[in-house]
N, C-alpha and C positions, 0 to 999 in steps of 0.2 A: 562701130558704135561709140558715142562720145559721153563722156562723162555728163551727167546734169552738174549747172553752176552749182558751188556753194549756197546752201541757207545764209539769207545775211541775219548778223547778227544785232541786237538793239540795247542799247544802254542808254545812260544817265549821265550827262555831264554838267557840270558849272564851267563856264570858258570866261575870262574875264565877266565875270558877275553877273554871267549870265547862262539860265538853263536852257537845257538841248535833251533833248530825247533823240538817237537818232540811229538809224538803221545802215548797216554798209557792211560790205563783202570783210571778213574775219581777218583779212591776210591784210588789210588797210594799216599803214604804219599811222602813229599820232600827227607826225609831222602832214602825212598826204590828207590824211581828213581836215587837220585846220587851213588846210593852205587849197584843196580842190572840191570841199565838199561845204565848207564855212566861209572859204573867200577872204581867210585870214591871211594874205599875203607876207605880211611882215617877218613871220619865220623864214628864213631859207634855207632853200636843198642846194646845199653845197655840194659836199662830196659822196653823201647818201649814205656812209659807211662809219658815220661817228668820229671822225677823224676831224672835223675843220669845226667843230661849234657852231656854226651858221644857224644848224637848227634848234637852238638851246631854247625850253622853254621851264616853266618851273611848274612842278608839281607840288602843291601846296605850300611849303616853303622851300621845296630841295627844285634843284635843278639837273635836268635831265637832259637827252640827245634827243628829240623827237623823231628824230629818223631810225633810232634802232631800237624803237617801243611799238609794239600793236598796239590800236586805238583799244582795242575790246580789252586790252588790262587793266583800264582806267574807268572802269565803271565808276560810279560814284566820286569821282575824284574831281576836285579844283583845282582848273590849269591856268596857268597865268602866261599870256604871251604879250610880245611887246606892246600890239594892241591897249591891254589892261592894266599897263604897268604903270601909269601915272593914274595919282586917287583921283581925277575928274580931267574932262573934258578940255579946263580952262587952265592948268596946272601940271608942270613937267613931273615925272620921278624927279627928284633930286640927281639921281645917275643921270637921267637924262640932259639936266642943267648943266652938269657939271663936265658931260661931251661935251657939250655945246662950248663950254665957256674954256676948256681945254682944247679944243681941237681937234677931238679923239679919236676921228675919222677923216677917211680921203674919201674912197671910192663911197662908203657907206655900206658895202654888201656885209659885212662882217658885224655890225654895230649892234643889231638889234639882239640878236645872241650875245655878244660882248657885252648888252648892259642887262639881259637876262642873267647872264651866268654872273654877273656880279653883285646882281641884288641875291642871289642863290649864295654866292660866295661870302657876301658880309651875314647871311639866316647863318650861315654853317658857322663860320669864325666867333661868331656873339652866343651861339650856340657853345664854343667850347669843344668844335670840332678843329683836331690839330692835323695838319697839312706838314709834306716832308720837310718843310724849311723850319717848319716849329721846334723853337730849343728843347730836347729835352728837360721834364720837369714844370714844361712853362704852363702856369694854367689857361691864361690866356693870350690868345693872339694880338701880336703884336704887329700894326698893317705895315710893316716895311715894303721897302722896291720890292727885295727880294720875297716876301712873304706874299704876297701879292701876285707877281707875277708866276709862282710855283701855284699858286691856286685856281689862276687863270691859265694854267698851262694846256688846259683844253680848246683854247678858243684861239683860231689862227685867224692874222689879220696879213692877208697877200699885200698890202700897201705899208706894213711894218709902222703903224701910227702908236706902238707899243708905251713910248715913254709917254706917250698925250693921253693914253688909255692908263697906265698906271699912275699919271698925277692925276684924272680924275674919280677916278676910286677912290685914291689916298684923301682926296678933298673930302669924298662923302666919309669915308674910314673916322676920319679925326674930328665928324661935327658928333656932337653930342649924342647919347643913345638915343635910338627913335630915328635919326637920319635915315641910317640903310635901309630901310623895309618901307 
């Protein structure tokens, strides 16, 4: 005798600025629904296991592993993947400008989590979230190499484009508030 499948389950999303009502089996991680049920390619399934950042997308303004979240924990929640991450159609993120004009990528498989988790990384640091390299005492962050790259220490780049990745952060890091986000 076999089990009956799962009830699937149905929620609420906003995904880049845009709502979804949408039904799928409960065991569905965030990352497999944007990428096999929305056709949102630009996250990648790296290593599946949280480990390589490839799938980094941002949940409201924090950034997360989409490969080691169920979609169904995210009811009602605003996701923001690389898709959604420049304000218009005809205009980069600023991260995104500033790979470009840095070099910040080879192969490109790692990028789009790399400029996820860094728009996440400058919410958090402006925010007044301190990270291991932060001086004690320090109120706020200060974007050094070193502070920087401790913050992005989630995001692995197999083609090592690290110091073109941390001068284009530092670029958006040191434009005036309002750049990062």
């Amino acid at each position: 005798m076999h089990a009956a499948p799962p009830e699937p389950v149905t929620i609420a999303l906003d995904i880049n600025r845009q709502h979804y009502t949408l039904s799928f089996d409960a065991r569905t991680t965030l990352l497999d629904l944007l990428r096999e049920h929305l056709d949102l390619t630009g996250t990648k399934k790296g290593c599946d296991h949280g480990q390589c950042g490839a799938c980094t997308v941002l949940v409201g303004d924090r950034r997360i592993n989409a490969c080691l979240s169920l979609a169904a924990m995210h009811d009602g929640d605003s996701i923001t993947t690389i898709e959604g991450i420049a304000p218009d159609e005809h205009n980069l993120h600023p991260l995104q400008a500033a790979f470009v004009a840095h070099d910040a990528f080879q192969c490109g498989y790692c990028t789009p989590g790399q400029i996820c988790s860094a728009v996440g990384m400058l919410n958090e640091a402006a925010a007044g979230m301190p990270s291991h390299a932060t001086r004690a005492g320090q109120t706020a962050a200060v974007m050094t190499d070193a502070e920087i790259r401790e913050r992005m220490s989630g995001n692995l780049c197999r083609c090592s484009a690290y110091p073109n990745i941390v001068a284009a952060i530092r670029e958006v890091a040191d434009e005036p508030v309002g750049g990062a986000a």
